[in-house]
C-alpha positions as a printed NumPy array, in Angstrom:
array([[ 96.247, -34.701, -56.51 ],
       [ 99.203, -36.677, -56.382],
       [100.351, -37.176, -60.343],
       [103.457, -36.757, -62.247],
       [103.527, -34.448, -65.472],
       [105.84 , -36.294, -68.124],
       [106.297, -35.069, -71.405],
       [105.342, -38.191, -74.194],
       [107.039, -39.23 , -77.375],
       [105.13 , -36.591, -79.523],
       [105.994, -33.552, -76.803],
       [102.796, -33.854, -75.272],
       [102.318, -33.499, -71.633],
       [101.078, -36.671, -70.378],
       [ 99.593, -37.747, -65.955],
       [101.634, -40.688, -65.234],
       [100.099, -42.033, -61.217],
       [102.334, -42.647, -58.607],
       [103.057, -46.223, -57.773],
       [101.447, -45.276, -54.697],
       [ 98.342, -44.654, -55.411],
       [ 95.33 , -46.819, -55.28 ],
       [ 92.219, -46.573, -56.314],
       [ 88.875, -48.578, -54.372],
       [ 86.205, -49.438, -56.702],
       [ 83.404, -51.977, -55.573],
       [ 85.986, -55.153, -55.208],
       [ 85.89 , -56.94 , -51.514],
       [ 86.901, -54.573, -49.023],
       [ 89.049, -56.823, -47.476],
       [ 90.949, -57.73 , -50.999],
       [ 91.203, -54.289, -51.625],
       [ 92.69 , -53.765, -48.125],
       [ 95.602, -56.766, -48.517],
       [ 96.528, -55.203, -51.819],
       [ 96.766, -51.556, -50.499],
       [ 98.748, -53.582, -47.849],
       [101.082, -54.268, -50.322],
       [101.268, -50.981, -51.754],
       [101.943, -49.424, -47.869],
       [104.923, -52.152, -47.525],
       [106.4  , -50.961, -50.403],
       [106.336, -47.512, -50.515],
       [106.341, -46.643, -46.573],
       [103.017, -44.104, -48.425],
       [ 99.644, -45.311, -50.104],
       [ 96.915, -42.454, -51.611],
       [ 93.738, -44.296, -51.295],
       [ 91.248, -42.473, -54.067],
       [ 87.355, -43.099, -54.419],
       [ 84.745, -41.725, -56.425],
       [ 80.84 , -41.518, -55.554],
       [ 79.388, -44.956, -54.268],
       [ 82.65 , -46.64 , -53.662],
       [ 83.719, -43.921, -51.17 ],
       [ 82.174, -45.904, -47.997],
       [ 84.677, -48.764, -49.428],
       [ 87.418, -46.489, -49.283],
       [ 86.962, -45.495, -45.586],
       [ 86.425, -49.302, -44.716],
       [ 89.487, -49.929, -46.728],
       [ 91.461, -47.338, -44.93 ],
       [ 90.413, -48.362, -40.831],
       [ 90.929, -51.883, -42.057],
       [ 94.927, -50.724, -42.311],
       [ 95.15 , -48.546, -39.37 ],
       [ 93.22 , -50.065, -36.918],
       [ 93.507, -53.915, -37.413],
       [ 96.382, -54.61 , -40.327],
       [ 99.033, -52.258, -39.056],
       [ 97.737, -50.88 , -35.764],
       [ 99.872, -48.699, -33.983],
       [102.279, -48.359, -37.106],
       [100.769, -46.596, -39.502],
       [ 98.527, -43.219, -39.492],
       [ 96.343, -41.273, -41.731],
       [ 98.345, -38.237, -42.821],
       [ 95.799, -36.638, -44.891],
       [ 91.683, -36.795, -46.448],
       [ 90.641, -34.964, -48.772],
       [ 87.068, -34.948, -49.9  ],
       [ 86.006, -32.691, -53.337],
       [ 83.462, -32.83 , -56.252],
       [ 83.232, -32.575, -59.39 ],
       [ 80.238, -31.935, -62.107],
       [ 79.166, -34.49 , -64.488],
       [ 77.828, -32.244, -67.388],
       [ 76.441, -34.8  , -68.993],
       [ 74.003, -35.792, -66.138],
       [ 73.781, -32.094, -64.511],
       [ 74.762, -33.689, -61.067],
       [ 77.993, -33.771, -59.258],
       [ 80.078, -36.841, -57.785],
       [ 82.28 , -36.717, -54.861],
       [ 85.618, -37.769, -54.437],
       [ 87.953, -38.742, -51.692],
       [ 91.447, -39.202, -51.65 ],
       [ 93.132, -41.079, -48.115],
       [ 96.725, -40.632, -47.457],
       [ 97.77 , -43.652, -45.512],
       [101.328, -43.297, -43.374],
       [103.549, -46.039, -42.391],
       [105.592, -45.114, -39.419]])
C-alpha cells in the first residue's frame, strides 16, 4: 500500500495517505471519476482503492479515465486485488487498489 509512516506529537508512529490516493465508495461513478480527474491533473499519479461491493465502482471509475476522460494519455500502471478477514463476521472482504498513470 501506498502510505507514509510519520512519527506524531507523542512519538507515535502514525499512516498519513498520499494526496494521491482515492478511495471509491458507492458515490456516482461519474462524480467519482471527475474528482479522481482532478487528483490525476495534479499529481501526474492517482491510487484508486475499493473495498468489497464498491469494487465494480472502482473499475468503472478507472475505464471512465483511460478510455473516455484521458484516452490515449494516461495508462494503468498497476492492480492489485487482496483480502482481508473480518473476525467479527468470520468472512473475508476483498480489496483493490488501481494505479492510474498520466503520460
Amino acid at each position: 500500500m501506498l502510505t507514509e509512516e510519520t512519527k506524531g506529537p507523542n512519538g507515535q508512529e502514525q499512516t498519513k495517505e498520499p494526496n494521491n490516493v482515492f478511495e471509491i465508495h458507492n458515490d456516482p461513478v461519474m462524480q467519482s471519476a471527475l474528482d479522481a480527474l482532478g487528483i490525476i491533473g495534479k499529481h501526474k499519479e492517482i491510487t484508486i482503492r475499493a473495498r468489497g461491493n464498491s469494487i465494480p465502482n472502482a473499475v468503472a471509475v478507472a475505464n471512465i479515465i483511460t478510455e473516455n476522460m484521458l484516452k490515449g494519455n494516461s495508462k494503468i500502471k498497476k492492480i492489485s486485488v487482496d483480502s482481508e478477514p473480518i473476525h467479527e463476521m468470520g468472512r473475508t472482504q476483498s480489496n483493490i487498489e488501481i494505479i492510474i498513470q498520466k503520460i
